[in-house]
N, C-alpha and C positions, 0 to 999 in steps of 0.2 A: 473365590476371588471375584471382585468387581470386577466388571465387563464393562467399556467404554465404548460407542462407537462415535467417532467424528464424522461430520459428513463435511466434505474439501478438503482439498490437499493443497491449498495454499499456505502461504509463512505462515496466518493465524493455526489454521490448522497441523501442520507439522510442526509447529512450537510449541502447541498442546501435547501433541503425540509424545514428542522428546520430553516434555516435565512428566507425564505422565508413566511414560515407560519406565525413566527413570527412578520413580518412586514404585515400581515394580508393580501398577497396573494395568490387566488385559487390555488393551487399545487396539484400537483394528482404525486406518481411516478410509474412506469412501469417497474415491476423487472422480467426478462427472467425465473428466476428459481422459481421452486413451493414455496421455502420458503427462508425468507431471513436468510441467514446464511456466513462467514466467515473460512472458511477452510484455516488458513495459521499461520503465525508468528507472531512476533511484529513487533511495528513498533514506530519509534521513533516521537513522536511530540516537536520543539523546540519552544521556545516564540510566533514567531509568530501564529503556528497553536494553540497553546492553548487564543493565544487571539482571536480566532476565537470559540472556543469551548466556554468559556467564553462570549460572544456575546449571542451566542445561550443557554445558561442557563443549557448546562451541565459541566462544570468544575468540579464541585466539584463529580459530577458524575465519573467522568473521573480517576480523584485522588484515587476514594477509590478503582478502579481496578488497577492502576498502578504498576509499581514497584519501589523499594525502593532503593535508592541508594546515595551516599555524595558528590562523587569525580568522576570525568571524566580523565581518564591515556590513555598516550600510552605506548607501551614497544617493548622492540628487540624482534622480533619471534622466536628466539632462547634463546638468554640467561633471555630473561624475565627482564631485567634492562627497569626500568621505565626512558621514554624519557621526558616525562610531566607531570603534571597533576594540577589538576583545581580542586577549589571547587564549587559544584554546585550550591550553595549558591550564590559564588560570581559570577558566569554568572546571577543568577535569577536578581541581584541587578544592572548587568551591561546592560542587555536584558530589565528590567523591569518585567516579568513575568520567573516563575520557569518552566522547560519542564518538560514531561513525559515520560516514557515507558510504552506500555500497549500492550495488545495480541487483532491482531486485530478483532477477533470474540467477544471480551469484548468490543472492541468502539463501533463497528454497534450494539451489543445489547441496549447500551445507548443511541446511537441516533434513533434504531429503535423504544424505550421505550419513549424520549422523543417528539414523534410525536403523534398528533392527531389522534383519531381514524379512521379506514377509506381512509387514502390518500393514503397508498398504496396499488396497486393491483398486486399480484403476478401470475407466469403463462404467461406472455404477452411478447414473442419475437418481437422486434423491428425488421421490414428489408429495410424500407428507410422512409427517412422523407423530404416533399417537401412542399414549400409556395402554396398556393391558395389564390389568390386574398389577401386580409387583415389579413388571419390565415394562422396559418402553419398545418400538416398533419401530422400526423405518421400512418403507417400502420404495421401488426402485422401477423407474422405467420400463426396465426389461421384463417383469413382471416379479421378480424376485425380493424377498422381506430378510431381513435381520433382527434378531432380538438383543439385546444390551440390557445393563441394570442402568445406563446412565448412556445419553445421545446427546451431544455437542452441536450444535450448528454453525459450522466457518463456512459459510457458503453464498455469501456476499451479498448486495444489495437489494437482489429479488431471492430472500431467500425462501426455499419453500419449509425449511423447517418456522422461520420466523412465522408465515404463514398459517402453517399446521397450530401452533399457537394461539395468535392474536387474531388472527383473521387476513385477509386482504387490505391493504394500504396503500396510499398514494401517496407517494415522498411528493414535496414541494419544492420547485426551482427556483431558486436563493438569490436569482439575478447574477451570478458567479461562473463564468467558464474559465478555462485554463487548456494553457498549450503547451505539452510538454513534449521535448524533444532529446536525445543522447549525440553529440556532435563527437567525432574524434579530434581532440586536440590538436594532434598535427593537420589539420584539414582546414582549420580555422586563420585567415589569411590574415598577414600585419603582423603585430606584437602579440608576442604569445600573449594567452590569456593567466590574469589569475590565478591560481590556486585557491583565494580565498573560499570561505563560505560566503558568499555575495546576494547579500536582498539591495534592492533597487526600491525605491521609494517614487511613484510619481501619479499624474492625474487617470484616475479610473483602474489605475492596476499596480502591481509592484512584479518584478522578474527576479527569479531565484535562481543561482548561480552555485555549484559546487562538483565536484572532482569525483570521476567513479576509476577503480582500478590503479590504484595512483595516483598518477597524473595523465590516464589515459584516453580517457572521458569525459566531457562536462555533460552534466543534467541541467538541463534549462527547464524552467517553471516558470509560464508568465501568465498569470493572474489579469482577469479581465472583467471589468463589470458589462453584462451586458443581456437586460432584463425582457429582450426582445427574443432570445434564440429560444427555441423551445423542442429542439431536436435529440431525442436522446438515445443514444446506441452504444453495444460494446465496441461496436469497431466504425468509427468515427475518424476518417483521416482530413488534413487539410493543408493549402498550399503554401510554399514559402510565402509569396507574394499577399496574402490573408495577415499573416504575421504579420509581413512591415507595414502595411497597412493602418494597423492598428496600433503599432507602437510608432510611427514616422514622427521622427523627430525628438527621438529619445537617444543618448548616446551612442556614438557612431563603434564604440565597443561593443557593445553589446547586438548591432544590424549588420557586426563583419559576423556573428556569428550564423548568419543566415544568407553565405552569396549562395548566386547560382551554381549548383553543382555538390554541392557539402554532401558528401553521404551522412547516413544517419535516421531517424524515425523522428517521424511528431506526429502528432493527435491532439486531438480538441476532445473537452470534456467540459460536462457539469456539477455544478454542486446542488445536493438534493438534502432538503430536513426532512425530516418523519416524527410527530407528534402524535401520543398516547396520555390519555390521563393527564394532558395540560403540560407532559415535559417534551422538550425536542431532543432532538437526538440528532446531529449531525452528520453527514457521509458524505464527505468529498469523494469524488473519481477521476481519477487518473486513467489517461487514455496516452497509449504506446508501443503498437496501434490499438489495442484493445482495452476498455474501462476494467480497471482494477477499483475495487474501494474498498474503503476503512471506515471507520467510526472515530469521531473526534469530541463526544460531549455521554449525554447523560444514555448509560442505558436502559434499556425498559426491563423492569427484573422479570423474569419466567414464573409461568405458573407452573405449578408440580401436581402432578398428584400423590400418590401414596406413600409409596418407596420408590415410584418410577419416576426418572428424570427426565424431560427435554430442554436443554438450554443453550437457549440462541447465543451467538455469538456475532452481534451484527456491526 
């Protein structure tokens, strides 16, 4: 039987694990941190990623954490006149499958819930991964190695399998940070807020608005150009007062969602490209309090060797 090992246990990684298990693949994953856990915001899944969740037999999982919402709007950042909007409905019918919103410490619970006993083992930092003969290698902080026919790398932004690879790289700062925060709804003073899915259109940035748990949650995303910060950390926290700041004078909807006192998380983040062979490859990061990231663009394909696999997943 093929032998898989993932190295992270985050959603990329335990989404692999679930299609793979599924298809009745040895899988083993190898998560850096003592436990697997999500510290951060929502995160939007459209059609496609839910027919992938769907695949793997947690959809309906997925659903009952979501958030709840009809209509997807934009509006002026200032005066709040709706530029669009859409029924969600009619995307689900146009897509074929309905999206969701959900917090992403709710999806890895679901996907960590729908895995087999056993397959992952927590504690085990990855620091390169290299083919031997027909298998590939991983090796491990602690001083400890695994062998697999086939090594996965979900291990995010400084990955060191990506490295084992390509080499060493320096992603570039895109002039793009972001401030994301989870407000509880009932905490938020004046008129309840929206439900909608909600992008903000205005000078230097746009704010993204949508529902986690319900109606229990808003995930605030505000987008910000600003080609001067050059500070980069997982764990990047910043003040309300930083916020209004920077949006003053943009709908007074959107600055009730930030008075004195709101419980809640926010973090600042940036956005970083990485070019190989003339293509970019995109990785925004999400910070909440701690920088999550993903990939948004082209990826660099893996070199293989023989029958032995390492392939990034960056």
């Amino acid at each position: 039987m093929t032998r898989v090992a993932i190295i992270g246990g985050g959603i990329g990684g335990l989404t692999a694990a679930n299609a793979l298990s599924r298809a009745g693949i040895e899988v083993t994953v190898y998560e850096a941190a003592a436990e697997l856990r999500e510290i951060g915001a929502g995160v939007a899944l459209h059609a496609n990623a839910m027919r992938v969740l769907r695949a793997i037999g947690v959809e309906d999982a997925v659903r009952k954490v979501a958030g709840q919402s009809q209509w997807q709007t934009t509006r002026n950042w200032k005066t709040g006149r709706v530029i669009s909007k859409s029924s969600l409905q009619q995307q689900a019918a146009a897509f074929g499958l309905l999206g969701a919103t959900v917090h992403r410490a709710d999806l890895l619970d679901v996907l960590a819930d729908a895995l087999p006993a056993g397959i992952v083992t927590l504690g085990k930092r990855c620091t390169e991964v290299l083919p031997d003969g027909d298998i590939a290698v991983a090796r491990f902080a602690d001083g400890g190695e695994i062998e697999a026919d086939v090594i996965v790398g979900a291990d995010g932004i400084h990955s060191p399998v990506r490295a084992s690879l390509f080499g060493p790289d320096a992603p570039r700062f895109t002039g793009k940070i972001c401030y994301r925060s989870v407000i509880p709804t009932a905490a938020v003073q004046g008129a309840r807020p929206t439900t909608d899915l909600g992008q903000w259109f205005g000078p230097h940035g746009t704010i993204v608005l949508y529902p986690l748990r319900g109606v229990e949650l808003i995930n605030v995303i505000c987008h910000y150009d600003d080609d001067s910060y050059r500070h980069e950390s997982w764990v990047t926290e910043c003040s309300r007062q930083e916020v209004l700041q920077r949006y003053a004078g943009w709908h007074e909807s959107l600055l009730r969602l930030f008075p004195p006192g709101t419980p809640g998380t926010s973090g600042r983040s940036t956005t970083a490209t990485r070019s190989r062979g003339g293509r970019a490859a995109g990785s925004p990061c999400s910070a909440t309090p701690r920088i999550r990231c993903s990939p948004t663009s082209d990826r660099v394909p893996a070199r293989r060797s023989r029958t032995a696999r390492c392939w990034p997943q960056p």
